[in-house]
C-alpha positions in Angstrom: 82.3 97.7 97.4 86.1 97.9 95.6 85.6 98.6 91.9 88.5 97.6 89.6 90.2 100.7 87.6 90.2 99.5 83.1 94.3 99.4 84.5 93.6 96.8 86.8 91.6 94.7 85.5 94.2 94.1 82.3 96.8 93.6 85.2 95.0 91.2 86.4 93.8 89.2 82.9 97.7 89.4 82.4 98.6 88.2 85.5 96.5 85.2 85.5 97.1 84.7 81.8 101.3 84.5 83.0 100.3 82.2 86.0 98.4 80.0 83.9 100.9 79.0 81.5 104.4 79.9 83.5 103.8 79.0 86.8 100.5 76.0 86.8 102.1 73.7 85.0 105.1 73.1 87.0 103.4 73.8 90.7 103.2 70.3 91.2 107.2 70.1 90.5 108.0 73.2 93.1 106.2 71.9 95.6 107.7 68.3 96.0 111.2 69.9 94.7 110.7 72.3 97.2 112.8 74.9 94.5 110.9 77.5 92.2 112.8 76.7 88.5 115.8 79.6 88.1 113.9 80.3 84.3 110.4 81.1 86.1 112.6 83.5 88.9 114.1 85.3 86.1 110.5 85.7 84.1 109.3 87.5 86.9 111.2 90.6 87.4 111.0 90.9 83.5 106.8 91.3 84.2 107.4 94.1 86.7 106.5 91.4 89.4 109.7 92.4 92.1 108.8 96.2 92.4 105.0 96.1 92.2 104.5 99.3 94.0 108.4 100.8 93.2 108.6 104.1 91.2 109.1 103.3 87.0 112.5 105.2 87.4 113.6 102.7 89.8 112.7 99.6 87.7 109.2 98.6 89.2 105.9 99.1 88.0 104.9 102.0 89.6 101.3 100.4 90.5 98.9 101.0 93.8 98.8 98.5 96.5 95.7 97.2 95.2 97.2 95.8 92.2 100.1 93.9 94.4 96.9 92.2 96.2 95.5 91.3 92.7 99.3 90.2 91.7 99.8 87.8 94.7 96.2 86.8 94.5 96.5 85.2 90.5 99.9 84.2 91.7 99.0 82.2 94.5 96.4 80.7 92.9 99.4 79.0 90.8 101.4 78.0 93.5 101.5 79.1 96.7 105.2 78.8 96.9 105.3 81.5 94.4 102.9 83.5 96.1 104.4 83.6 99.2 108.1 84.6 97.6 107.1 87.6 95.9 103.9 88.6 98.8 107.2 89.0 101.2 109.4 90.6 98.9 107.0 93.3 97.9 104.8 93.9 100.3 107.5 93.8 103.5 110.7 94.5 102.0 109.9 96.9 99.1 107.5 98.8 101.1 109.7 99.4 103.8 112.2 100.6 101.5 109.6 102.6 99.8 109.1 104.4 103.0 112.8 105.2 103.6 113.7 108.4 104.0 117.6 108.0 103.3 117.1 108.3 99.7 120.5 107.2 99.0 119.9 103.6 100.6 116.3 103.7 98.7 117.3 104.0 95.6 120.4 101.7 96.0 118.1 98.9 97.6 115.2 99.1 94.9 117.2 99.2 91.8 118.3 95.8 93.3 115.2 94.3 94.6 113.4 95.3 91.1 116.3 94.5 88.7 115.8 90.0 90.2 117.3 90.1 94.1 114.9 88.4 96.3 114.0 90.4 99.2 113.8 88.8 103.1 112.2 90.4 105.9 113.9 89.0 109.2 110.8 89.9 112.0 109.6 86.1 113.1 110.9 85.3 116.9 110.0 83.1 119.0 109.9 83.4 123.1 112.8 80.8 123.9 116.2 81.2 122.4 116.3 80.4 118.7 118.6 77.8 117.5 118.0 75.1 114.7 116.9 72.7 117.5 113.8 74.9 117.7 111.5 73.7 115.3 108.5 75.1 117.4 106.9 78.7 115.3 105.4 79.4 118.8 104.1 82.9 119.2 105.0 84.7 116.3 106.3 88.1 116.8 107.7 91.8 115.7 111.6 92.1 116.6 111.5 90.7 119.8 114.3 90.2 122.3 116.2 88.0 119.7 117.3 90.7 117.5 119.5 93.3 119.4 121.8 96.2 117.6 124.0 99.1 119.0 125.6 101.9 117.7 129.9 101.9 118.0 131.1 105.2 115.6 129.4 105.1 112.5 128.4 101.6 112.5 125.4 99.5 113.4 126.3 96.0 115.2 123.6 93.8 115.0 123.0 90.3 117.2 120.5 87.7 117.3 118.7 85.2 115.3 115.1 84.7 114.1 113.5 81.2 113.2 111.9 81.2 110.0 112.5 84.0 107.5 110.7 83.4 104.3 113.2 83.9 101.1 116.0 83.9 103.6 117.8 80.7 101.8 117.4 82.5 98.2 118.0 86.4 99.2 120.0 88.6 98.5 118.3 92.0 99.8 117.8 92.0 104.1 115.2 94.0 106.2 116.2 93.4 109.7 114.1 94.9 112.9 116.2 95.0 115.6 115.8 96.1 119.1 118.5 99.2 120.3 120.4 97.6 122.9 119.8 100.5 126.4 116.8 101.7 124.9 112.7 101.2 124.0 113.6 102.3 120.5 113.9 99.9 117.8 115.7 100.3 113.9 115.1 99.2 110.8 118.6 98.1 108.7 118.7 97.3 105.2 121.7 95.4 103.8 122.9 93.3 100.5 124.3 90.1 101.0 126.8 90.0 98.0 127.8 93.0 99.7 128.9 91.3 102.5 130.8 88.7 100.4 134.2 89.9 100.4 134.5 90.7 103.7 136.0 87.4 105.7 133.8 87.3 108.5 129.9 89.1 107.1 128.3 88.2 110.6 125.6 86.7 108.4 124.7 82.6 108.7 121.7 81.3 107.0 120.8 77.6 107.8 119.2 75.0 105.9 115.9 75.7 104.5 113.5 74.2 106.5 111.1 71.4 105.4 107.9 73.0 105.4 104.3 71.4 105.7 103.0 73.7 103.0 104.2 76.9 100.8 107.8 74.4 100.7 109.7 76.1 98.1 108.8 79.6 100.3 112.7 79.0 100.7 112.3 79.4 104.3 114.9 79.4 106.8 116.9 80.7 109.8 119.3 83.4 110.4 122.0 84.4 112.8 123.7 87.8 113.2 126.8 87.2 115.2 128.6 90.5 115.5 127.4 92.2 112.0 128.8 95.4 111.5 127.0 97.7 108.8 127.3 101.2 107.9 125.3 103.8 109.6 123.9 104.5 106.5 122.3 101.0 106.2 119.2 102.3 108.4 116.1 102.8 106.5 114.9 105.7 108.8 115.1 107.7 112.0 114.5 105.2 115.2 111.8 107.8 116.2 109.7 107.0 112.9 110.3 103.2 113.3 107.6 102.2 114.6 105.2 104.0 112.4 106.6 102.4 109.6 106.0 98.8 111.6 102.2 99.5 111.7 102.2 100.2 108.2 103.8 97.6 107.2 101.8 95.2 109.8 98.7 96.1 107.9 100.4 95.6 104.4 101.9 91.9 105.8 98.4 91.2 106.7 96.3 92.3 103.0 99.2 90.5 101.2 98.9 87.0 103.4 95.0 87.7 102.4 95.6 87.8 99.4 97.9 84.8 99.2 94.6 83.2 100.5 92.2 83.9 98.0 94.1 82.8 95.1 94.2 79.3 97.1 90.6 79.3 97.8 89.9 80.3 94.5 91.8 77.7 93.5 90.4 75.4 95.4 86.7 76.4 94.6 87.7 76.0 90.5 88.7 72.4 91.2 85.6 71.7 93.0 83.5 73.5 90.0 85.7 71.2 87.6 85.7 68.1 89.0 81.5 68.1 90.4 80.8 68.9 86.4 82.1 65.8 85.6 82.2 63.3 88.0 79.5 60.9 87.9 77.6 58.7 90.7 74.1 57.6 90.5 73.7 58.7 87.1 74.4 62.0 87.8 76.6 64.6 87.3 78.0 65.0 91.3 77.2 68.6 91.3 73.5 68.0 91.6 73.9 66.8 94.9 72.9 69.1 97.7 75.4 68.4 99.9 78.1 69.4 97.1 76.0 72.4 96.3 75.8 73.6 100.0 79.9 73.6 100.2 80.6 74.9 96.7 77.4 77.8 97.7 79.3 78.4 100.9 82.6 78.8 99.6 81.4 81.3 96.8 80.1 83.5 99.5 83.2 83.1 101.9 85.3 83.9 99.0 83.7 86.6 97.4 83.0 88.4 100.5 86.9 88.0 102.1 87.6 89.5 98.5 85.5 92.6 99.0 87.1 93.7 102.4 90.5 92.4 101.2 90.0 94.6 98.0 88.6 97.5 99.7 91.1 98.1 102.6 93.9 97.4 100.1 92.5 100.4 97.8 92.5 102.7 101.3 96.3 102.4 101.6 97.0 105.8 101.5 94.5 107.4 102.4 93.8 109.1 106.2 91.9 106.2 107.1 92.1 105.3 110.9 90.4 101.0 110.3 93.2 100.1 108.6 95.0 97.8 111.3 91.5 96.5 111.9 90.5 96.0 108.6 93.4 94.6 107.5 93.0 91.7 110.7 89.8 91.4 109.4 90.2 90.3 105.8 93.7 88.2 106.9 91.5 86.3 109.1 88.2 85.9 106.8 90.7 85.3 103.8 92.8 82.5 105.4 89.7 80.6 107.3 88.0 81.0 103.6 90.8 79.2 101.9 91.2 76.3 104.7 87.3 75.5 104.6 87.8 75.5 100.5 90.5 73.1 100.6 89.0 70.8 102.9 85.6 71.1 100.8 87.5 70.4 97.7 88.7 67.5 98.9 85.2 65.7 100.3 84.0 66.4 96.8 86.8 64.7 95.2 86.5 61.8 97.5 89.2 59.7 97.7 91.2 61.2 94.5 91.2 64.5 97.1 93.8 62.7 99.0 96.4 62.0 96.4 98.9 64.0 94.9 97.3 62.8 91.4 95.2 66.6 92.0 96.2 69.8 93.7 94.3 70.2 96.1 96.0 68.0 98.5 98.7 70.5 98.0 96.2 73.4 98.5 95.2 72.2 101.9 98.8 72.2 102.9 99.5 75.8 101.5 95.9 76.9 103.0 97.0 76.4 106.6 100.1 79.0 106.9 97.9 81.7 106.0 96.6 81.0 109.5 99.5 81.4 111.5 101.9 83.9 109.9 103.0 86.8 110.1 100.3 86.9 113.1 98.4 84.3 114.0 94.7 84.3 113.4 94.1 84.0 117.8 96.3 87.0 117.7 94.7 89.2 115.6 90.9 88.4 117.0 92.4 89.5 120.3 93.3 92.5 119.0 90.2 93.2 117.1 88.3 92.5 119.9 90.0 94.7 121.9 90.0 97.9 119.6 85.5 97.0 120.1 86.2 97.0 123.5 88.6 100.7 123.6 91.3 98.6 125.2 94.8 100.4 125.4 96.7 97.7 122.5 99.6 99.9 122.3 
């Protein structure tokens, strides 16, 4: 069992005392605005909250990757918007910088991404061409054929185009994974876009954000590379330690979408507790009723145990353990199905009042199902649990 540090736990009173009365009361707003208010996006940087993990010297708060899960987690439970912004910003694109060895680029790159510039991870792909016709997420992927670079001289040419990149329409900090044209290796490239500004052709479109289902003010859209030329020194490491720093940051994608979760179940399971202590029917306070009792019971448990292997695998990061990738798939996947079997309990015991936008967790339900199906999909990871039992070759 994960037991929280005295440090942690004031994070986390802190946390949820900030999401309470920063972020709550205008959820409703981001959600149907599909935009997170420019005063809340400069609050959070101010907190610490875009460099959870990055060194005090670079401007973060020099924490463990525990306390990003407990950050995201109270966030979340906000807005999932939110949630989603800073879960890719610090767990995908400050980590990987984090793990740079060109400490030049590092230190450039996190002074920036602590200091208020939204970070975007480019990694989604699907298996046909990408275009903005494509609306389909299909089988979400790693890199992929769709992002290609070379190397001309001391420059990095990158091609290609990826789908739906969270943060992408509010960034200004890029992670790119691109495949090296000729070659099985692939490279990680870092790059600001106000950098690219002056230049009169960047090689960098971003298209419209897209109208999401749930999570809408994730400010989620497409990019293009067409012909992008960046200095050599844009690459976050060697191509022959790329891929390590994938499966690293695979399992940290994973424990921050789980996180993302539980703050919505949680959410959701308050609202249930809330609203069953005072509705009444029959002359009775609703949540006297068994059947209430048997989804609220069953969401307590779901909750509370996706928290203890969420918890406890985050507070491994590390360390020589060699379940990470597993355990990590299994807290994204108990995590996410926890928060989509809250939100549809919350709304039964709401009734009809569930399934209006005069309560959240309408909006809950909405937010619930992405943690499903991103970065990998729930079918995906099973597969791959089931074939580490098995001592299948995954690689």
């Amino acid at each position: 069992m994960y037991k929280l540090s005295q440090e942690q736990e004031i994070l986390r009173e802190t946390i949820r005392d900030f999401a309470r009365k920063e972020i709550a009361p205008f959820a409703s707003q981001i959600d149907s605005e599909c935009h997170v208010p420019s005063d809340l996006v400069r609050k959070l940087p101010q907190l610490g909250l875009f460099g959870i993990t990055a060194p005090a010297e670079l401007g973060g708060a020099g924490s463990d990757f525990l306390s990003l899960v407990i950050t995201i987690e109270e966030i979340s439970k906000a807005s999932g918007s939110v949630g989603a912004q800073l879960s890719i910003h610090n767990a995908l694109v400050c980590e990987s910088i984090l793990l740079s060895d060109n400490q030049k680029l590092r230190q450039l790159m996190l002074q920036r991404l602590t200091s208020g510039s939204l970070g975007a991870f480019v990694f989604f792909s699907t298996p046909s061409e990408i275009d903005d016709r494509n609306e389909g997420l299909g089988q979400v992927t790693w890199g992929g054929p769709n992002i290609s670079c070379k190397f001309e001289g001391n420059e990095i040419l990158l091609e290609g185009s990826s789908s739906f990149v969270m943060n992408a329409a509010a960034s200004d900090v890029f992670v790119v994974l691109a495949k090296v044209e000729g070659s099985d290796a692939e490279a990680l490239v870092a790059f600001s876009k106000n950098e690219l500004a002056s230049k009169e052709q960047s090689g960098l479109q971003i298209g419209k954000e897209k109208k999401l289902l749930g999570m809408r003010a994730s400010a989620t859209a497409s990019v293009r590379l067409e012909g992008l030329r960046l200095p050599i020194e844009s690459l976050i490491c060697d191509l022959s330690k790329t891929r390590e720093i994938i499966d690293q940051l695979l399992i940290k994608s994973r424990l921050a979408v789980a996180a993302q979760a539980l703050g919505i179940a949680q959410a959701c399971l308050d609202s249930s507790l809330k609203y069953a202590n005072e509705r009444n029917q029959f002359n009775s306070k609703i949540g006297k009723f068994y059947a209430v009792q048997d989804m609220i019971a069953t969401d307590v448990f779901s909750i509370e145990t996706s928290r203890s292997v969420c918890y406890d695998t985050a507070s491994c990061i590390g360390s020589a353990s060699s379940n990470l990738a597993r355990d990590s798939a299994i807290a994204k996947i108990c995590s996410s199905n926890a928060a989509v079997a809250a939100a549809r309990h919350s709304i039964r015991i709401h009734g009809g009042y569930g399934f209006t936008r005069d309560y959240p967790v309408e909006r809950y339900a909405r937010d619930a199902r992405l943690t499903q199906i991103y970065p990998e999909s729930n079918e995906y990871l099973k597969s791959m649990i089931a074939s580490l039992a098995l001592g299948f070759n995954i690689s």
